[in-house]
Backbone as CSV, one residue per row, in Angstrom:
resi,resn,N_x,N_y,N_z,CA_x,CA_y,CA_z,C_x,C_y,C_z
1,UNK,25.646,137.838,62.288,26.325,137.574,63.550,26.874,138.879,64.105
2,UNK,26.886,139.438,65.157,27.380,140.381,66.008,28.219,139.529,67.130
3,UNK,29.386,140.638,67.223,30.110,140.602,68.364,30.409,141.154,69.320
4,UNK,30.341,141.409,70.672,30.498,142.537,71.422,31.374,142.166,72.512
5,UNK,32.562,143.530,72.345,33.693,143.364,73.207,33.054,144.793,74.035
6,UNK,33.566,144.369,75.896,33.504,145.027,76.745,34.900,145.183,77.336
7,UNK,34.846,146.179,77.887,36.167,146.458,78.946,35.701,147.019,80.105
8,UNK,35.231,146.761,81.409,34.942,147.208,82.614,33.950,148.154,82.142
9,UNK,34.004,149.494,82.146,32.808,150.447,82.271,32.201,150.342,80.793
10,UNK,32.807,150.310,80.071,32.062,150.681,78.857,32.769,149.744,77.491
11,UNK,31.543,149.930,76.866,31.066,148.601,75.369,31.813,148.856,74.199
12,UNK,31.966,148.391,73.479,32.521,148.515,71.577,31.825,147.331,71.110
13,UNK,30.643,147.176,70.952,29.962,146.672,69.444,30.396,146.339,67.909
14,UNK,31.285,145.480,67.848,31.675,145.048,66.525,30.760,144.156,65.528
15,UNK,30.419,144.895,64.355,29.717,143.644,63.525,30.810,142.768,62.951
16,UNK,30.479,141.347,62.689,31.169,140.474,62.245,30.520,140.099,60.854
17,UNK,28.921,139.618,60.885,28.612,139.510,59.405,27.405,140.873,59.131
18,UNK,27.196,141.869,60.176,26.294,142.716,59.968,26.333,143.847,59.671
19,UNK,26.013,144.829,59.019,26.311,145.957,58.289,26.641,147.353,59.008
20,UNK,26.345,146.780,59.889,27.132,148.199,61.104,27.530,147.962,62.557
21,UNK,28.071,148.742,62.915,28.664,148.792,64.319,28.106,149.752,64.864
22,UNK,27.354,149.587,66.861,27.116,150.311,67.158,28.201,150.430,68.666
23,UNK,28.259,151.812,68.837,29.129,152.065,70.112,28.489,152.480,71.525
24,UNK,28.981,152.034,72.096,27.904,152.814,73.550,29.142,152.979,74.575
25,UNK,28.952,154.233,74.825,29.667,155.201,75.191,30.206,154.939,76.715
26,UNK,30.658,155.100,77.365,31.446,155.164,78.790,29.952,156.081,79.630
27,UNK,29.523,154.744,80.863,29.059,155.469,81.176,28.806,156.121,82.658
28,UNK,27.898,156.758,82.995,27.649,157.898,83.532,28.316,157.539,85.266
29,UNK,28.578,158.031,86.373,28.582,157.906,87.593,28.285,156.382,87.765
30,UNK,27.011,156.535,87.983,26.021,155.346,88.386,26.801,153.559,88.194
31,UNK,27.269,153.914,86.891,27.924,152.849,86.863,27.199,152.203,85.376
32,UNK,26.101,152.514,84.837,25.057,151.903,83.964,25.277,152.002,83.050
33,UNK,25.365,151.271,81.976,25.459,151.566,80.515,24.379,152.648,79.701
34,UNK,25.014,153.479,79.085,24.209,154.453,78.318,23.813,153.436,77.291
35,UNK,22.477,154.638,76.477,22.105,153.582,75.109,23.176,153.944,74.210
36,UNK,22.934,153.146,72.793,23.673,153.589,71.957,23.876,154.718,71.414
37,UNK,24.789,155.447,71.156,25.219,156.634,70.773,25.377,157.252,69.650
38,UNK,26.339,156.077,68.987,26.053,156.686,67.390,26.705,155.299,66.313
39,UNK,26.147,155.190,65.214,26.670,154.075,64.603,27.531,154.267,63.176
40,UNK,27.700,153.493,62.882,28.864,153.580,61.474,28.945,152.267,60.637
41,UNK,29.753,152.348,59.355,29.816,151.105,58.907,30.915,150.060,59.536
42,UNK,30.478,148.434,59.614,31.629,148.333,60.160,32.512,147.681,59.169
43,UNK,34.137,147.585,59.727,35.019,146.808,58.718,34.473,145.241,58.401
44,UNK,35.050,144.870,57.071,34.906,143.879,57.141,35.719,143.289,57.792
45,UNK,35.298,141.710,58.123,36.601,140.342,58.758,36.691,139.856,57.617
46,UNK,38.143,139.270,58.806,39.121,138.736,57.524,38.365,137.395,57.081
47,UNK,37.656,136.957,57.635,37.272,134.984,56.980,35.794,135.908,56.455
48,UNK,36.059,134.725,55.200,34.419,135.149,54.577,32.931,134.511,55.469
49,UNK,32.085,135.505,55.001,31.328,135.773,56.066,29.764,135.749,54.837
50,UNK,29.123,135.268,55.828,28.010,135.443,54.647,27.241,136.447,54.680
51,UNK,26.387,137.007,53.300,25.776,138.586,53.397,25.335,138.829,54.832
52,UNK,24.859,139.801,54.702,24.448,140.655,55.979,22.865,140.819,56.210
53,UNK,22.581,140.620,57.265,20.537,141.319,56.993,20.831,142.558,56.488
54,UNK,20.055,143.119,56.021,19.973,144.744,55.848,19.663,145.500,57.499
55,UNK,18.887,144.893,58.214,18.608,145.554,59.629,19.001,144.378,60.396
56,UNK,19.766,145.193,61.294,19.813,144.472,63.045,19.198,144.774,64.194
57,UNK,18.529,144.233,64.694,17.992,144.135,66.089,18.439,143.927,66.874
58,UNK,19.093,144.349,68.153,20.055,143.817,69.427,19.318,142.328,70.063
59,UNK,19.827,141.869,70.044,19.118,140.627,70.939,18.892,141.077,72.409
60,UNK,17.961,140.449,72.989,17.860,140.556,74.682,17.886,138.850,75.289
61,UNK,18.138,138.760,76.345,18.468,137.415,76.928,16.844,136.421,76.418
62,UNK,15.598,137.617,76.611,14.350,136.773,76.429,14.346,136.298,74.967
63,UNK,15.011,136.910,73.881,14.972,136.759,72.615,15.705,134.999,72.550
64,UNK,16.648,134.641,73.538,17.335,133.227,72.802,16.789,132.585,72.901
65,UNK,16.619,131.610,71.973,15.804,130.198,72.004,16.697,129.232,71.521
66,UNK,17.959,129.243,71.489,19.183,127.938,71.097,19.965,128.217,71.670
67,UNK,21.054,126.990,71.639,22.225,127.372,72.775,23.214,127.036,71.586
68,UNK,24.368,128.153,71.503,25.109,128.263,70.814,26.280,127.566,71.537
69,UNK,27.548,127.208,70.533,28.496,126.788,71.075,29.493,127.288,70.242
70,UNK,29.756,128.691,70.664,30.901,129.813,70.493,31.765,129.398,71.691
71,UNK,33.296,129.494,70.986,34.505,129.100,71.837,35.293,130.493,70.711
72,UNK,36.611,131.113,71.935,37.216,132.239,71.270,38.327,131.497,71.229
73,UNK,38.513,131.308,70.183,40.131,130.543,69.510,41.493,131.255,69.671
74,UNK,41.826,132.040,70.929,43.066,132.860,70.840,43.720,132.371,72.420
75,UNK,44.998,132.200,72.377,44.950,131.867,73.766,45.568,133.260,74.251
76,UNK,45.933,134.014,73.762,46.670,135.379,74.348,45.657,135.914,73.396
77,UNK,45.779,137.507,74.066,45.433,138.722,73.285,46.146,139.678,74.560
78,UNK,46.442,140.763,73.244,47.371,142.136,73.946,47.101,143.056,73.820
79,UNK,47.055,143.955,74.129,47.317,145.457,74.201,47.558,146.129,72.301
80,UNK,46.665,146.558,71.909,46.782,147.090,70.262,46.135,146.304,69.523
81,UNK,46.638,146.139,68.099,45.620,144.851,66.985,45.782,143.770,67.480
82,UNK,45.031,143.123,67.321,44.806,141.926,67.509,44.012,141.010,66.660
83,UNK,44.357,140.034,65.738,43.455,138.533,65.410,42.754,138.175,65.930
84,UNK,41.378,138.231,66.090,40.427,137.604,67.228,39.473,136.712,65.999
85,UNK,39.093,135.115,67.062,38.709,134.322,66.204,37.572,134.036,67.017
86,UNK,36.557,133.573,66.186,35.231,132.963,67.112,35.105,131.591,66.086
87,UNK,34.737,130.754,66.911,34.341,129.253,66.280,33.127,129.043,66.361
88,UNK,32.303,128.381,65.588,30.710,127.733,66.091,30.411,127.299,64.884
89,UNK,29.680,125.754,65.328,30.056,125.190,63.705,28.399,124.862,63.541
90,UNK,27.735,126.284,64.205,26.147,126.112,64.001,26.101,127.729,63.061
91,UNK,26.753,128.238,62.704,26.962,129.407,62.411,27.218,129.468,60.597
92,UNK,26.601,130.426,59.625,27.237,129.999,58.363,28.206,131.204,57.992
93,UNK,29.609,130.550,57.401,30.556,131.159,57.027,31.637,130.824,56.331
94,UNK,33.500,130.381,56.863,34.283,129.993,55.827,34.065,128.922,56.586
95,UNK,33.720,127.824,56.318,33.705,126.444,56.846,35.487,125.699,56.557
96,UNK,35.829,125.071,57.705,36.850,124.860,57.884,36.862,123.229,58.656
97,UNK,37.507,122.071,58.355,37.364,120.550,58.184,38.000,120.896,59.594
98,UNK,37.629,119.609,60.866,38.278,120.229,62.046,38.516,118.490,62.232
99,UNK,39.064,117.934,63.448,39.417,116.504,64.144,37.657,116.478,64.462
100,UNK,36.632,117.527,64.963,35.400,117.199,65.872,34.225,118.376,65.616
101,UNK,34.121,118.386,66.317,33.220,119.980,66.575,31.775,119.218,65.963
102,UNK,31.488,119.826,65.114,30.095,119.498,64.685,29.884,118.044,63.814
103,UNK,28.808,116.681,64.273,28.830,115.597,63.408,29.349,115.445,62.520
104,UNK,29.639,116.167,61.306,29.924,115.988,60.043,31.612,116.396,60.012
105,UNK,32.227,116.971,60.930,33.560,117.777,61.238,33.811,118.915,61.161
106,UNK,32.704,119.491,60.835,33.434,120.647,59.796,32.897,122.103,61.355
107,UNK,33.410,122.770,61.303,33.145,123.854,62.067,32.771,125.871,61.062
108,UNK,32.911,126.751,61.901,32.582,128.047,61.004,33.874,128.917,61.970
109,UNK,34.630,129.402,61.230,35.152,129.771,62.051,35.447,131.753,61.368
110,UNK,34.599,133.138,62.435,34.844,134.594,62.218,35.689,134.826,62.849
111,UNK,36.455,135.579,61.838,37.481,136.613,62.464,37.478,138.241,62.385
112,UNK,37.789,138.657,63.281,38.152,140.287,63.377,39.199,140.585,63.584
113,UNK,39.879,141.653,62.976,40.764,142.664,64.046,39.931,143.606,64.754
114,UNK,40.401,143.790,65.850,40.591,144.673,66.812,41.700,145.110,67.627
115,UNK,41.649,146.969,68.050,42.292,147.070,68.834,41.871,147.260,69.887
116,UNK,42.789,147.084,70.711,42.468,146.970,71.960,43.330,148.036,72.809
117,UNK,42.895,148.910,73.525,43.390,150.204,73.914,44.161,150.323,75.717
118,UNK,43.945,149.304,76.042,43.850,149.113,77.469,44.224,147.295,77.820
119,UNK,44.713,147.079,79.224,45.129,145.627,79.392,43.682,145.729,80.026
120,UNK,43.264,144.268,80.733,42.131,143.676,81.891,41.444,142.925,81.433
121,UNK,39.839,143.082,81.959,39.544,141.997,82.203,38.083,142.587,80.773
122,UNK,37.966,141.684,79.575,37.163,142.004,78.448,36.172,140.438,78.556
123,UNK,35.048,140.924,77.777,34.607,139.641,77.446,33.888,139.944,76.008
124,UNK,33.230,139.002,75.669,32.827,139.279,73.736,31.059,138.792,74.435
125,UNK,30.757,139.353,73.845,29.019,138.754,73.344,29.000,138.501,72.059
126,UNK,28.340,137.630,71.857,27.888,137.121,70.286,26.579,136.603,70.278
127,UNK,26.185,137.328,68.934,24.848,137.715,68.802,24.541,136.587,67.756
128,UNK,23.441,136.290,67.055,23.341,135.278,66.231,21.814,134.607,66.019
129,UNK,21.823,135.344,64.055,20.063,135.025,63.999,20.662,134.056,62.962
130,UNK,19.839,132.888,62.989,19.513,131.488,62.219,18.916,132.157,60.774
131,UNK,19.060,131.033,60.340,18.075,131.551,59.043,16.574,130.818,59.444
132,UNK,16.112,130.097,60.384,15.065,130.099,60.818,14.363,130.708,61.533
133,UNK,15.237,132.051,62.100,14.258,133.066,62.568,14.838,132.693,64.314
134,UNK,15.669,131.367,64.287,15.909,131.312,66.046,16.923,131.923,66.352
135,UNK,17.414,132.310,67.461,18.649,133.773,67.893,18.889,132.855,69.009
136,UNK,20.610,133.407,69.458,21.735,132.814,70.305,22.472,133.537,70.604
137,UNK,22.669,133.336,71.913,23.160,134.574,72.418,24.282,134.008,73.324
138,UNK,25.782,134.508,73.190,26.878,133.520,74.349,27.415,134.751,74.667
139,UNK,28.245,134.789,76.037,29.238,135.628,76.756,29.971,134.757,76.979
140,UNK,31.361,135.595,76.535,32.862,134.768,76.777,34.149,135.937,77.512
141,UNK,34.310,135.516,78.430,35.293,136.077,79.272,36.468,136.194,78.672
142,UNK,37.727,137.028,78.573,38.906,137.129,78.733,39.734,137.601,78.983
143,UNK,41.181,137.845,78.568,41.654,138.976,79.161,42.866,139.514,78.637
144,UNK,43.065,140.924,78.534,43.503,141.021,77.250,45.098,141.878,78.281
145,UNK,46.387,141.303,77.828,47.490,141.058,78.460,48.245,142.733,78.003
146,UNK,49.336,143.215,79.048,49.488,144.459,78.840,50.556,144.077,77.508
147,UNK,51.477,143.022,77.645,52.689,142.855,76.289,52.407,141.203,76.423
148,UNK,53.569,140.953,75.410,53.404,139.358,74.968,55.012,138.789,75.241
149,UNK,54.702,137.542,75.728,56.597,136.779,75.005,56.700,136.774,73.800
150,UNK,55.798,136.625,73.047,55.721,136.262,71.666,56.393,138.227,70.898
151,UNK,57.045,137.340,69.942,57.200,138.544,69.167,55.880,138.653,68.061
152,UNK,55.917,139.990,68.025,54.576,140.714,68.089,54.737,141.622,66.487
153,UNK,54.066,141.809,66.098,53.925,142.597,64.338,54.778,143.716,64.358
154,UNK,55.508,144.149,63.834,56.059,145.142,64.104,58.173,145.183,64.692
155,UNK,57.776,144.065,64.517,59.134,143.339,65.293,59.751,142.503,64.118
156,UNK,60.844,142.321,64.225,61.943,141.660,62.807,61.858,140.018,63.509
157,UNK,61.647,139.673,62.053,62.159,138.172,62.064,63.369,137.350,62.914
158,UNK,63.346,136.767,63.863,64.615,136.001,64.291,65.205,135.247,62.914
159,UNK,66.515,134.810,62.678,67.223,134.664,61.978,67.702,132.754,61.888
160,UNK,66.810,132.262,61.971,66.410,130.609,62.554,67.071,129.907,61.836
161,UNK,67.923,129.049,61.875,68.552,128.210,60.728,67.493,126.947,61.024
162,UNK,66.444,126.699,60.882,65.133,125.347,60.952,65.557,124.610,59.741
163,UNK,65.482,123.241,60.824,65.430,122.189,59.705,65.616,122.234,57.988
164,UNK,66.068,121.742,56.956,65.388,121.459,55.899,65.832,120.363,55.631
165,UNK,65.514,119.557,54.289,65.552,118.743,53.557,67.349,118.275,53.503
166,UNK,68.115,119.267,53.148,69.733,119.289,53.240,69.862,118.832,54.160
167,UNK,69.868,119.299,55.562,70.253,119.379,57.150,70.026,117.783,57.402
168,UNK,68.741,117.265,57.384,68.514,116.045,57.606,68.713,114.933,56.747
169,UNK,69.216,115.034,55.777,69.776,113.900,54.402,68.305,113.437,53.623
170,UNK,67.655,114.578,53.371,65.870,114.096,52.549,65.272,113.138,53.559
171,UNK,65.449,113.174,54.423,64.576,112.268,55.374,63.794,113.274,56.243
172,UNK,62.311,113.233,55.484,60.931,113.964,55.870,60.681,113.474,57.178
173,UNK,60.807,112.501,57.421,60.339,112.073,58.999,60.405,112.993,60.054
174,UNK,62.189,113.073,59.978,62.909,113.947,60.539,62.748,115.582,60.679
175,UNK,61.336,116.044,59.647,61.071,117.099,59.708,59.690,117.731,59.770
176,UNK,59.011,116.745,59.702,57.632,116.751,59.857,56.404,115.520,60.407
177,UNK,55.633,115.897,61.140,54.647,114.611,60.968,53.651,114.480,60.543
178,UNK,53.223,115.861,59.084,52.641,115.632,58.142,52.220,114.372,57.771
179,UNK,50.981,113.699,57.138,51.151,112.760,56.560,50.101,113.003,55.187
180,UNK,50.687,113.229,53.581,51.864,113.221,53.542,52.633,114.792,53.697
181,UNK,53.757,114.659,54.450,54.547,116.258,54.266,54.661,116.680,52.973
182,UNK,54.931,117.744,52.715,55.086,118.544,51.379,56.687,119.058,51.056
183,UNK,57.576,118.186,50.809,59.009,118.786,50.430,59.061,119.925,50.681
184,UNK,58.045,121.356,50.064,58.643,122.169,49.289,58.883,122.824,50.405
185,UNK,58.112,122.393,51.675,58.217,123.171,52.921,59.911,123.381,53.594
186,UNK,60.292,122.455,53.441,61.896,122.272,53.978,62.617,122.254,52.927
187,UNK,62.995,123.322,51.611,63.486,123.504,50.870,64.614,124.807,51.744
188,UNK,64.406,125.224,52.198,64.749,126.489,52.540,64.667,126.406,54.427
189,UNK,65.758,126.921,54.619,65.550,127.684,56.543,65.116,128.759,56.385
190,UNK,64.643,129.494,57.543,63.803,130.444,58.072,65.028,132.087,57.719
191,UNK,66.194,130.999,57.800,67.567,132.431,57.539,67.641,132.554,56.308
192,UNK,67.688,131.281,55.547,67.636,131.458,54.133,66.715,132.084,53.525
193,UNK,65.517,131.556,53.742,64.269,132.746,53.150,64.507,134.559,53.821
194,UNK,64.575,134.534,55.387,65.040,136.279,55.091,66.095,136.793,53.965
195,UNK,66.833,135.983,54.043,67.868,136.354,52.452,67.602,136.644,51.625
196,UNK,66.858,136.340,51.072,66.185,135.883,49.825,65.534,136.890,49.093
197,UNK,65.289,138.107,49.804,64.274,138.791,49.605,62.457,138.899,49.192
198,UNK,62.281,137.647,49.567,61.097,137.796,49.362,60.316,137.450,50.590
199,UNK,59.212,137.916,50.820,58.150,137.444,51.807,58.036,136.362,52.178
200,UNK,58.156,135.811,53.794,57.800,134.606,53.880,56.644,134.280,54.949
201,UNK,56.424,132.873,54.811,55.002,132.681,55.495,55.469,131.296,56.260
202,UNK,55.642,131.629,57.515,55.909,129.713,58.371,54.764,129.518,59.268
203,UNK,55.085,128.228,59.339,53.528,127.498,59.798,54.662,127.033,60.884
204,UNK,54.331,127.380,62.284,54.566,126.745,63.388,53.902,125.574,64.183
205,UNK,53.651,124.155,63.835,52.280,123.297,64.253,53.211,122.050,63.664
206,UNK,52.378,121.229,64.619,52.719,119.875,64.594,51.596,119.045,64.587
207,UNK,51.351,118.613,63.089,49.976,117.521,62.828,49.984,116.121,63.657
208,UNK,50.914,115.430,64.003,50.401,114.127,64.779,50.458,114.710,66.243
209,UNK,50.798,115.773,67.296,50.889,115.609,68.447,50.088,117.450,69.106
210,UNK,49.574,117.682,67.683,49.002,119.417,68.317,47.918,118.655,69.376
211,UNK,48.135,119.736,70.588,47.276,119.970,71.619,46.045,120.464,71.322
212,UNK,46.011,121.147,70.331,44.859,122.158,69.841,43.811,121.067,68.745
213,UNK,44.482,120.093,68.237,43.636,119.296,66.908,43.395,119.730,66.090
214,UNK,43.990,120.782,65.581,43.776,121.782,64.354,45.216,122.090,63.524
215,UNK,46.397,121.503,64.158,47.679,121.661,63.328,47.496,120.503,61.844
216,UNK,46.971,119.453,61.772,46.565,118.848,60.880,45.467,119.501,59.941
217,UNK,44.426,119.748,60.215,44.049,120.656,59.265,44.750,121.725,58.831
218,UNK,45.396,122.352,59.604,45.963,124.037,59.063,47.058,123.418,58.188
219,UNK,47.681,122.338,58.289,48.673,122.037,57.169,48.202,121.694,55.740
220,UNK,46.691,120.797,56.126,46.119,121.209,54.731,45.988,122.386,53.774
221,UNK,45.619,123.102,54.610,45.396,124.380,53.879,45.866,125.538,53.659
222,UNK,47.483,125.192,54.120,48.661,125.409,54.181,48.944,125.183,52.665
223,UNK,49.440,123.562,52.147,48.814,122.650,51.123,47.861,124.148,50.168
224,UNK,47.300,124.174,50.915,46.732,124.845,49.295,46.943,126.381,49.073
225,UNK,47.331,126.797,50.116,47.897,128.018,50.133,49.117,128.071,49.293
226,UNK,49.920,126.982,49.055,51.399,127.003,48.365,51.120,126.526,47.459
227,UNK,50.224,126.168,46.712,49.453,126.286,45.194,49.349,127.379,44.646
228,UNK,48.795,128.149,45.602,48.484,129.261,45.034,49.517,130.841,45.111
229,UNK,50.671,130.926,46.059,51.326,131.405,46.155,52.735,131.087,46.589
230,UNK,52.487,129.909,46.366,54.329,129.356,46.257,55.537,129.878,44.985
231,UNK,54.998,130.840,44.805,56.015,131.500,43.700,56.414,132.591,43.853
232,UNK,55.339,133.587,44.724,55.459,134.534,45.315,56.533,134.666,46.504
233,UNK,55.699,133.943,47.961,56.225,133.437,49.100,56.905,132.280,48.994
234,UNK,58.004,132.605,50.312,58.525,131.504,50.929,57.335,130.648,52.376
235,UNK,57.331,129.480,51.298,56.621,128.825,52.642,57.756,128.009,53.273
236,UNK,57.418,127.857,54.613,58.224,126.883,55.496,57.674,126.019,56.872
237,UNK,57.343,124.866,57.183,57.171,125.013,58.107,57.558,124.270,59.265
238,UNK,57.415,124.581,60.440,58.743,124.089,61.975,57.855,123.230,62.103
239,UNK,57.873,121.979,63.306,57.605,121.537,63.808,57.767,122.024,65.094
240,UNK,56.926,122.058,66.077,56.602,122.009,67.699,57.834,122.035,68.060
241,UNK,57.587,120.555,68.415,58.753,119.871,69.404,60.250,119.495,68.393
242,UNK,61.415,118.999,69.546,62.571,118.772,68.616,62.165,116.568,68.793
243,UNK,63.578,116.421,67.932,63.469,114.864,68.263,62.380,114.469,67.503
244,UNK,61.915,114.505,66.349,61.116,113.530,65.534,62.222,112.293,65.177
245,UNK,61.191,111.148,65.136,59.804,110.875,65.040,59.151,111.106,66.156
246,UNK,60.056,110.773,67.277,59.728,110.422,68.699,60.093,111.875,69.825
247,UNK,59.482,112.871,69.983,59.807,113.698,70.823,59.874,113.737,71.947
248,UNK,59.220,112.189,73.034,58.889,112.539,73.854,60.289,111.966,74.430
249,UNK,61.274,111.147,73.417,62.333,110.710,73.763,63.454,111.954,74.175
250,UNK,62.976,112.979,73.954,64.041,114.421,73.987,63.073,115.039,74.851
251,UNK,62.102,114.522,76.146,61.498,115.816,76.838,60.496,116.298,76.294
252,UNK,60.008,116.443,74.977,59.030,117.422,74.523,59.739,118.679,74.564
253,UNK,60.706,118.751,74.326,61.434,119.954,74.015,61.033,121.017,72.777
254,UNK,60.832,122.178,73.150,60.454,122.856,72.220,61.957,123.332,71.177
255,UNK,61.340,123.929,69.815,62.434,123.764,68.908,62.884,125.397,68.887
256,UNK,63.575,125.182,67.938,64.699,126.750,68.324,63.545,127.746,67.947
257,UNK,63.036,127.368,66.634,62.050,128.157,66.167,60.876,128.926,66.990
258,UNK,59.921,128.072,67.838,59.597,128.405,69.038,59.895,129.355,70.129
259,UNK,60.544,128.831,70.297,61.698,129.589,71.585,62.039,130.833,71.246
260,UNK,62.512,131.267,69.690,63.274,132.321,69.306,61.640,133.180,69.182
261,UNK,60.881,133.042,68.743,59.347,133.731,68.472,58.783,133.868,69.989
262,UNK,58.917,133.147,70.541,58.610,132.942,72.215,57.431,132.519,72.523
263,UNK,57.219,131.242,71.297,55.767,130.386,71.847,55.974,129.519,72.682
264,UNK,54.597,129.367,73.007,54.607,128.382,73.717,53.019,127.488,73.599
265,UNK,52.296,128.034,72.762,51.239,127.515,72.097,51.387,126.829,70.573
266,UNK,50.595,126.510,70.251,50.502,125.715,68.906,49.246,125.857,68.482
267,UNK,48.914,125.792,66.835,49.603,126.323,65.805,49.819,127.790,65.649
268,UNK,50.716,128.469,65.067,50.653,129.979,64.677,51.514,129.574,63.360
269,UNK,51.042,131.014,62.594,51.391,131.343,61.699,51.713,132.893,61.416
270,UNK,53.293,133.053,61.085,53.652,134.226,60.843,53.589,134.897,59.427
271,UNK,53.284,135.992,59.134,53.519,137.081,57.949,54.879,137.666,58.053
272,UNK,55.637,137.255,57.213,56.923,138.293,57.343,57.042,139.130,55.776
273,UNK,57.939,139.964,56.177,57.758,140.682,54.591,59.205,140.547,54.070
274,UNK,59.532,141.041,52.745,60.765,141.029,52.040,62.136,141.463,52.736
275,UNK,61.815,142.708,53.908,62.910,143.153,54.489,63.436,142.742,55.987
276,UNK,62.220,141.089,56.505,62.231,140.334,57.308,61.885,140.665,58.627
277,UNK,60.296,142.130,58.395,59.587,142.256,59.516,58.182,141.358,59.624
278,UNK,58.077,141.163,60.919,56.757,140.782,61.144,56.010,141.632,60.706
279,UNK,54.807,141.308,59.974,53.548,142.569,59.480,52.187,141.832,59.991
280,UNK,51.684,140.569,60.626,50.603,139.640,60.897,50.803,138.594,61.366
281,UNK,49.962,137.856,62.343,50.450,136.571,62.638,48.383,136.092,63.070
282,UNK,48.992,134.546,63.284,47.149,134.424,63.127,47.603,132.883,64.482
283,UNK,46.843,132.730,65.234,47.214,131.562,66.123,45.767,130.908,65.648
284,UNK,46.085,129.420,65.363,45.020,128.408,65.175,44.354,128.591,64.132
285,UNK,43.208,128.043,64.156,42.627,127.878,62.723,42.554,128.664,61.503
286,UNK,42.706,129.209,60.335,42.500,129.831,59.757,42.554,129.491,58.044
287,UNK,41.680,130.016,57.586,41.138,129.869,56.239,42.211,130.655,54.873
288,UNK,42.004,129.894,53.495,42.356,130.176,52.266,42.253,131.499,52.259
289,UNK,41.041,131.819,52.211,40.607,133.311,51.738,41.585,134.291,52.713
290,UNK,41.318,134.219,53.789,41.949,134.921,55.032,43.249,135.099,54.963
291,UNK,44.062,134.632,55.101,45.634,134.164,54.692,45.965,135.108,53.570
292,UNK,44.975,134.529,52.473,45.518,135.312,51.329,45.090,136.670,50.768
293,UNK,44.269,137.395,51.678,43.979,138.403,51.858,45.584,138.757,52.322
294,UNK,45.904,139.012,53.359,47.214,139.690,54.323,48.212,139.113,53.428
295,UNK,48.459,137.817,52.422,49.657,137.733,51.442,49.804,138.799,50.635
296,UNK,48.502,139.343,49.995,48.262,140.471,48.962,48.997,141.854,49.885
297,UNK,49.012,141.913,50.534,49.637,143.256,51.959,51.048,143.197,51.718
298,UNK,51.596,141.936,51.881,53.208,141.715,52.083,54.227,142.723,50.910
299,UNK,55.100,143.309,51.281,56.576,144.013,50.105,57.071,142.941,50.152
């Protein structure tokens, strides 16, 4: 699979499952894209990805013979690194259980970082050979914002006293619409874990009412993420809206947690570290492997 991000005059060629990246340079007067210039290895992404051909061929529009159904899973992107996600559940990779997408549910969902050097107007190409030899080819528009509301990597933890288990008298209802929720999540507030000194990891998403249909899965695998590093990290996670069971009885009011991070989308998930900076954050779907790659990063 190849990916290709543009910015007005000129290209950046990212491989996603292919063994190099090619760049093509800013080009001339005319306005025309030069050929490629010079190539390199590229990084890997963060979701597992399956081997690579040994050679790539650029696709041309006459080359597609399928119609892919690539959607870019980010609703912001900014100015510097960035999480960038591609979905297509015709694609092989970390397969991830979704509400729809493909008959069976399950979707593929690549990720990259990139930076991004400049605000406007970008779009991605994605490239894509079958293992039957058929190729797909999509363009996706977007646009990549000069700053964010959202607090951004690099920026300290707000100091959240969220829900737990205490606050609400053990009544899970009141703190999740998991089904079933996981205690261990509301053991602790968001202030208490900066205390604490250790790394924490919150899941911002709401499984019965996400807009997106993916806060229910990501709590699964959330779920198995705190199997595997619930001894390490503090997990925690908010709900959306305030007023469970019933939110819509309070407005759909968003919760402090929200507000203080400055979402306004659903699901995200933050990386914080021991001394209670942001170091990563990932919006919407995202995989075991992935996650716990950037846990291994955290002081």
């Amino acid at each position: 699979m190849r990916v290709r991000l543009f910015w007005m005059s000129f290209v950046l060629i990212l491989a996603m499952a292919c063994g190099e990246t090619a760049v093509v340079e800013e080009p001339a007067a005319g306005g025309e894209e030069t050929a490629v210039s010079s190539r390199q290895e590229a990084e890997q992404p963060a979701a597992e990805i399956a081997a690579p051909d040994p050679v790539f061929i650029p696709l041309t529009d006459a080359d597609v013979n399928v119609n892919m159904q690539v959607i870019l899973a980010s609703s912001e992107i900014v100015v510097g690194e960035n999480r960038s996600a591609a979905i297509n559940p015709q694609l092989v990779g970390e397969v991830l259980k979704t509400d729809g997408s493909a008959p069976d549910g399950s979707v593929t969902l690549f990720t990259v970082n990139h930076d991004f050097a400049k605000a406007g107007n970008w779009g991605v190409e994605v490239q894509a050979r079958f293992p039957d030899q058929t190729a797909g080819l999509q363009r996706v528009s977007f646009t990549v914002a000069e700053s964010s509301a959202a607090l951004l990597p690099g920026t300290a933890a707000p100091s959240v006293d969220t829900p737990t288990l205490a606050s609400s008298n053990d009544a899970l209802p009141l703190l999740s619409t998991a089904e079933p929720p996981n205690p261990a999540f509301y053991e602790l507030s968001l202030a208490d874990a900066l205390a604490n000194e250790k790394p924490t990891l919150i899941y911002m998403g709401t499984p019965a009412f996400c807009s997106s249909r993916v806060c229910g899965p990501g709590y699964g695998i959330y779920n198995e993420l705190y199997e595997q590093w619930g001894d390490e990290v503090n997990f925690i996670q908010v709900e959306v809206f305030e007023g469970l069971p019933d939110p819509s009885a309070n407005g759909w009011t968003l919760t402090e947690a929200m507000t203080s991070f400055g979402l306004t989308t659903e699901p995200w998930l933050y990386f914080i570290d021991s001394d209670g900076m942001i170091q990563y954050r990932i919006e919407g779907l995202f995989g075991v492997e992935e996650v716990s790659q950037q846990l291994a990063t955290l002081p």
